[in-house]
C-alpha positions in Angstrom: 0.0 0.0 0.0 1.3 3.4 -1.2 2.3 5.8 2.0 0.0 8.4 1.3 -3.3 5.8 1.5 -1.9 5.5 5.4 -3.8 7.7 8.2 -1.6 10.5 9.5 0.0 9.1 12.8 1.4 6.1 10.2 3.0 8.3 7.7 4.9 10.3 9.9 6.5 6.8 10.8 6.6 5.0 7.4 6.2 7.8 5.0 9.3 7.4 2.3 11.6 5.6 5.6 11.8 1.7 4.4 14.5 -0.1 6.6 18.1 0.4 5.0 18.3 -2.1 2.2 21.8 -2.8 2.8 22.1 -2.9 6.7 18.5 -3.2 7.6 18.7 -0.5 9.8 15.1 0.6 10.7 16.5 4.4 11.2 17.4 6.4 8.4 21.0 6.0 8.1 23.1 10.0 8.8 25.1 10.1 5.3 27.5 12.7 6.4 29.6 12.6 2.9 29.9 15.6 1.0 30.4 14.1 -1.9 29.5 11.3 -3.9 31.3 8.9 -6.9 31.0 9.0 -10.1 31.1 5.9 -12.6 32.4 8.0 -15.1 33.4 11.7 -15.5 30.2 13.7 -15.7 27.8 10.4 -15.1 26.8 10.9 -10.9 24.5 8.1 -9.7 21.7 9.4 -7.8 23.6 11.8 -5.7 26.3 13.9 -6.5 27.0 16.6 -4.1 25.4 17.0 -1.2 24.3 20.8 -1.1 22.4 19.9 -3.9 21.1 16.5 -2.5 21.8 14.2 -0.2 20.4 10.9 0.8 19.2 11.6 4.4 18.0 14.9 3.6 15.9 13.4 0.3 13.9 10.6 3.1 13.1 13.8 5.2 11.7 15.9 2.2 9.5 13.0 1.1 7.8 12.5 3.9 7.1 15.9 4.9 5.8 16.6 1.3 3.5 13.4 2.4 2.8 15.1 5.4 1.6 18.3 3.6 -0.2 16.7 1.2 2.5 18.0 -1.4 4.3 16.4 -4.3 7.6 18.4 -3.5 9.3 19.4 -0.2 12.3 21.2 0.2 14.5 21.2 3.3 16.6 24.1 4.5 18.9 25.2 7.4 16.4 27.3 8.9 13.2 28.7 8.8 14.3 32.0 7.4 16.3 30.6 4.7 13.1 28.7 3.3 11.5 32.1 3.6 14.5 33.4 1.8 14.4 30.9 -0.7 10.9 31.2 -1.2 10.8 35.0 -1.6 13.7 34.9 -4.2 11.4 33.2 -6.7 10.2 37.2 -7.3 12.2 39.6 -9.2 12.8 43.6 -8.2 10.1 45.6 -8.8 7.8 43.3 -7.5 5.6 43.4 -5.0 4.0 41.4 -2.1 0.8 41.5 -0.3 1.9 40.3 3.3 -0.2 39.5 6.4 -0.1 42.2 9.5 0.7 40.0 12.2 3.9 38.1 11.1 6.9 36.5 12.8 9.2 39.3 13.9 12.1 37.8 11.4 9.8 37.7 8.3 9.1 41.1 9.1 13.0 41.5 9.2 13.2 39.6 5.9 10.4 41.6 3.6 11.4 45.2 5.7 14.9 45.2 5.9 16.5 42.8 3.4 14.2 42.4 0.6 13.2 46.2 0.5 17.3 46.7 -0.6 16.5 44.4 -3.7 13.4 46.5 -5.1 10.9 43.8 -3.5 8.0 46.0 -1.9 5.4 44.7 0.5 2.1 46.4 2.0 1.8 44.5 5.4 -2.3 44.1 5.3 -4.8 42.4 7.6 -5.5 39.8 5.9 -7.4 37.8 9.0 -10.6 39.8 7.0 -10.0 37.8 3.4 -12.7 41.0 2.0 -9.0 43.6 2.9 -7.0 41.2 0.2 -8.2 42.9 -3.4 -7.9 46.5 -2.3 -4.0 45.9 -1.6 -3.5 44.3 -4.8 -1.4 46.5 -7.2 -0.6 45.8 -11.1 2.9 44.6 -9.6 2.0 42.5 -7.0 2.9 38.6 -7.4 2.8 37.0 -3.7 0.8 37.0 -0.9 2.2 35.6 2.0 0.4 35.0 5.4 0.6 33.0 8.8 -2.6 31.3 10.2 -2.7 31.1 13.3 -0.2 34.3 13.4 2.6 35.4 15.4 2.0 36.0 18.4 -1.6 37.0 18.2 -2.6 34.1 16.7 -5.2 35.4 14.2 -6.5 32.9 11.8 -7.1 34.0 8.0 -9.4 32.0 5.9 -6.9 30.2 3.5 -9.9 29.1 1.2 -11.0 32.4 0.8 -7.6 34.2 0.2 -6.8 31.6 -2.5 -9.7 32.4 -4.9 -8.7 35.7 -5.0 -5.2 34.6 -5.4 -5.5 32.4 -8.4 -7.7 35.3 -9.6 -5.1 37.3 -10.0 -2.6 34.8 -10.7 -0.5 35.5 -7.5 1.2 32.7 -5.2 -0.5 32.1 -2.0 2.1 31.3 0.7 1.1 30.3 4.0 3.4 29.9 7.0 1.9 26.2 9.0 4.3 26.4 11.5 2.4 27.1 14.7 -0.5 24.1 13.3 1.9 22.2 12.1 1.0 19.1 9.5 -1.2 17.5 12.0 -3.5 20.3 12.9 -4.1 21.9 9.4 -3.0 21.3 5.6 -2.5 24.8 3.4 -2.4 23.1 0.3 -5.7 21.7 0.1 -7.5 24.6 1.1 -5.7 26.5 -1.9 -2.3 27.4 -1.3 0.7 27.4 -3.9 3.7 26.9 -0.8 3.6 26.1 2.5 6.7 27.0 4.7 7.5 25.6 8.1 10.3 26.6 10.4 11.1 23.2 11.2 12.8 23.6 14.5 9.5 24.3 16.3 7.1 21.7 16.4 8.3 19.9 13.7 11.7 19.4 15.3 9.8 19.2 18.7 12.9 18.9 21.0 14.4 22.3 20.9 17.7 20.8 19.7 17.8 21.6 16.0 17.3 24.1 13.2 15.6 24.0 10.1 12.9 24.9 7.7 10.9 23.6 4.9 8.9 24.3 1.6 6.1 22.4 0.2 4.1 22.6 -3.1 1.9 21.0 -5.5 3.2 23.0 -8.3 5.7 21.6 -10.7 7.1 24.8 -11.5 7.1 26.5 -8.4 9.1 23.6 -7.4 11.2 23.7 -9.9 12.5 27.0 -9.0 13.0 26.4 -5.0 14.6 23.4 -5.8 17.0 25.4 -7.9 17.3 28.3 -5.4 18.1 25.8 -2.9 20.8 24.2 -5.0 22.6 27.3 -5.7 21.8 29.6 -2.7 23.0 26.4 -0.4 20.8 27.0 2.6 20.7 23.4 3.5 20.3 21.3 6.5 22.9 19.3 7.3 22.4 15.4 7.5 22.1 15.1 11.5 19.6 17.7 11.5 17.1 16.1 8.9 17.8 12.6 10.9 16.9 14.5 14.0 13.8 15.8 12.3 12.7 12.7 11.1 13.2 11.1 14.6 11.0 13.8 16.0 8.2 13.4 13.6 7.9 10.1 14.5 5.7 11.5 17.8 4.3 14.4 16.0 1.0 12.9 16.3 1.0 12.3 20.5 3.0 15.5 21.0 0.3 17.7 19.5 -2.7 16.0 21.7 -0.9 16.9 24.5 0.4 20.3 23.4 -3.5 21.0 22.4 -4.6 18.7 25.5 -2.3 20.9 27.9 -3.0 24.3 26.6 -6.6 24.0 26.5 -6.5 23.8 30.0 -4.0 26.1 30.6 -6.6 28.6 28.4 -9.5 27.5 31.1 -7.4 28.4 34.2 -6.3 31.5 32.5 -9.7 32.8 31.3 -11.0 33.0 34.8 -8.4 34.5 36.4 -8.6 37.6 37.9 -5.0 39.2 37.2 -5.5 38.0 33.5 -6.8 40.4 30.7 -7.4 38.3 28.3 -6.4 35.4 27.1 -6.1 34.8 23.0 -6.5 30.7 22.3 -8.3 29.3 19.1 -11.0 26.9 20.3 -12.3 28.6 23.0 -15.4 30.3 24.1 -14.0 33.6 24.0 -12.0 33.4 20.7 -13.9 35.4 18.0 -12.8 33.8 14.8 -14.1 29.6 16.3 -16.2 29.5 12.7 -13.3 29.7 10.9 -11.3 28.0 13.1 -14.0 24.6 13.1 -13.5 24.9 9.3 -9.8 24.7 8.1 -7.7 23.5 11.8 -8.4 19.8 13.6 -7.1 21.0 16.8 -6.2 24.3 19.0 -2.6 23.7 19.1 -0.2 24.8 21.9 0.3 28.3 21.9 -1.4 31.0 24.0 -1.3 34.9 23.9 -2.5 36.1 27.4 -2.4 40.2 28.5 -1.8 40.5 31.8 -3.4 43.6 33.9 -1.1 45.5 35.6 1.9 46.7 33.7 5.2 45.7 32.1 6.9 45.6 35.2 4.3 43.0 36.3 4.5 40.7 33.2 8.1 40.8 33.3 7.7 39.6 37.1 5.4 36.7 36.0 8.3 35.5 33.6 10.7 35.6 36.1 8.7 33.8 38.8 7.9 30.9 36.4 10.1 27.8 37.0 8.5 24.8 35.3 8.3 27.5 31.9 11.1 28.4 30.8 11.2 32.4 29.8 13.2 31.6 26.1 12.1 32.6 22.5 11.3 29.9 20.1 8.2 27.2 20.6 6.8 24.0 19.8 9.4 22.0 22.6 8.2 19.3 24.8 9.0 21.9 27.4 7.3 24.7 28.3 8.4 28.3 27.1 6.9 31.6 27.9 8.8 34.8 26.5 7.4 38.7 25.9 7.0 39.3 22.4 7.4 43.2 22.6 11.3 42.7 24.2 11.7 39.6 22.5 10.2 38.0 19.4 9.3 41.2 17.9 11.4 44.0 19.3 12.4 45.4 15.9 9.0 45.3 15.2 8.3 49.1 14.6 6.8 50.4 17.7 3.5 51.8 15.8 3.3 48.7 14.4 3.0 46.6 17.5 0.2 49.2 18.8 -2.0 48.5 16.2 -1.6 44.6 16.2 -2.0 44.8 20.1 1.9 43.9 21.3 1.7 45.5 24.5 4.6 45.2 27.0 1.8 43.1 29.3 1.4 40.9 26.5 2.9 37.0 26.8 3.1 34.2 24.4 3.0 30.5 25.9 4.2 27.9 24.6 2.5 25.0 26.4 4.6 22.0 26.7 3.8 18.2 27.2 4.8 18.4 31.2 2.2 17.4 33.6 -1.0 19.8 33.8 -1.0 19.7 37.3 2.5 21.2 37.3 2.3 23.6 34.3 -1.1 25.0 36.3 0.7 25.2 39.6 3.5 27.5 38.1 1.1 29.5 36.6 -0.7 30.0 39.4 2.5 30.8 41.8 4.2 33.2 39.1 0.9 35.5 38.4 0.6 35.4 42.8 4.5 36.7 43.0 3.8 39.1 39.7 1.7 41.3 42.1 3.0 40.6 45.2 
């Protein structure tokens, strides 16, 4: 039986990973050479050079292209350099159509990087799919979004913003990494690319980097796979074996990540010292229609304002012990950081106003640790916050 017939939790742990035909070896064996023989001058077998492929790295873009839904996947050493690769497909002079709330290194990427090469972008809320047409111009050739967002978690309506897309012939790019493959699938609700920073919940353990493109699109593909080649942002082969070790729980790490912060919403919700808290899936989440409609879970993340001020979130942080105050997510632990100082501190100060990145604003990560523990610390940090 073909890989993509199995259900999700099988593929992650089959998907393109048949025992070592040599050895046997049930793990994908870590082919660290650079380079590979050659029969005969200018006649490679089916690997040549390992920037531009390499055995370990190929079993890890297989099965997260089955994982996607995707007929291509492309690995890379982070998730910025897939972004990177993925914006280079445009040309100067073009422009992109780019979601408000984005990860504060995107917003690095399109703002301070891309801007120097003639690539434009009008940052637009694109959580309301009716805001998309108005921002098109006669240049414009991408659109590029994250649902749920960073760190607000706003979800936009992929369905929606790809009609209009393939209206205007643009590429629809959708960041999956806070969902990850187990909680939604961009492509078949529309979108051209999906892009994952692969060190988050992918990766899972907090002990790698990475990133990855997916697509349906021959072309499309045919140009990241090139950009990939000769740009060289690759993994290297112990990351993508790392990667394809974590995958492997994918599945029971993300019940309890959305098991956990579910919860950890509920406890939160009702507390007095607590604002409000932003989690898709629960009562007080405005966009849950939406959400029912293209995600099959909550996920682990949680955007929470605390009352008080800045001194008193920063408090909170530094009172926690069982979360970790870090940036990045998606770990088996818990990590809690402030996005304003942290994630997105180069994020223009206007700009964080109007997405609502206060300094009392927090962003959990909600690990796989026992609830009664992750609740206690909670609990103990907010009581020392205002003590």
């Amino acid at each position: 039986m073909s890989s993509t017939n199995y259900e999700f939790a099988t593929q992650l742990i089959h998907a393109a990973q048949e025992p070592d035909l040599q050895t046997g070896a049930v793990n994908v064996p870590i082919h660290l050479s650079s380079t590979f023989a050659q029969k005969s001058p200018g006649q490679p077998g089916p690997f040549e050079y390992s920037r531009s492929d390499n055995p370990t790295r190929q079993v890890l873009q297989k099965n997260l292209a089955v994982l996607e839904k995707g007929s291509h996947a492309f690995c890379f050493s982070s998730g910025c350099a897939a972004t990177t690769a993925v914006i280079m497909m445009l040309k100067s002079g073009d422009h992109v159509v780019c979601g408000s709330d984005l990860y504060g290194g995107t917003h690095r990427l399109f703002g301070q990087i891309f801007s120097r090469l003639g690539i434009t972008t009008t940052p637009c809320d694109l959580y309301d799919a009716n805001n998309l047409a108005p921002a098109i111009q006669k240049n414009t050739r991408m659109i590029w979004l994250e649902t749920p967002s960073n760190p607000m978690l706003k979800l936009a309506d992929i369905e929606a913003i790809s009609k209009v897309a393939n209206d205007h012939k643009l590429i629809l790019v959708v960041d999956n990494t806070f969902a990850s493959p187990y909680l939604q699938n961009p492509l078949t609700l529309g979108a051209h690319v999906v892009v994952h920073s692969t060190t988050k919940y992918i990766g899972g353990h907090s002990d790698i980097l990475g990133g990855a493109a997916i697509t349906n699109d021959e072309s499309l593909a045919e140009q990241i796979g090139f950009l990939q080649n000769a740009c060289g942002g690759v993994p290297s082969p112990f990351e993508c074996y790392l990667a394809l070790r974590s995958l492997k729980t994918l599945h029971v790490r993300m019940q309890r990540h959305c098991e956990n912060a579910t919860q950890i919403a509920d406890l939160l919700s009702s507390h007095p010292k607590i604002k409000r808290v932003i989690f898709p899936g629960h009562k007080s989440f405005t966009q849950n229609e939406l959400y029912k409609k293209q995600m099959r879970g909550p996920g682990g993340m949680i955007s929470l304002e605390i009352t008080g001020t800045a001194h008193n979130a920063a408090k909170f942080l530094e009172n926690l012990s069982v979360f970790t105050c870090a940036e990045s997510l998606g770990g088996v632990e818990s990590l809690a950081e402030s996005p304003f100082l942290m994630t997105h501190q180069k994020v223009d100060d206007r700009l964080k106003k109007i997405l609502g990145i206060s300094p009392e604003l927090i962003r959990l990560s909600v690990g796989i640790e026992d609830i009664k523990d992750l609740k206690n610390d909670i609990l103990h940090a907010l009581e020392q916050s205002f003590s």
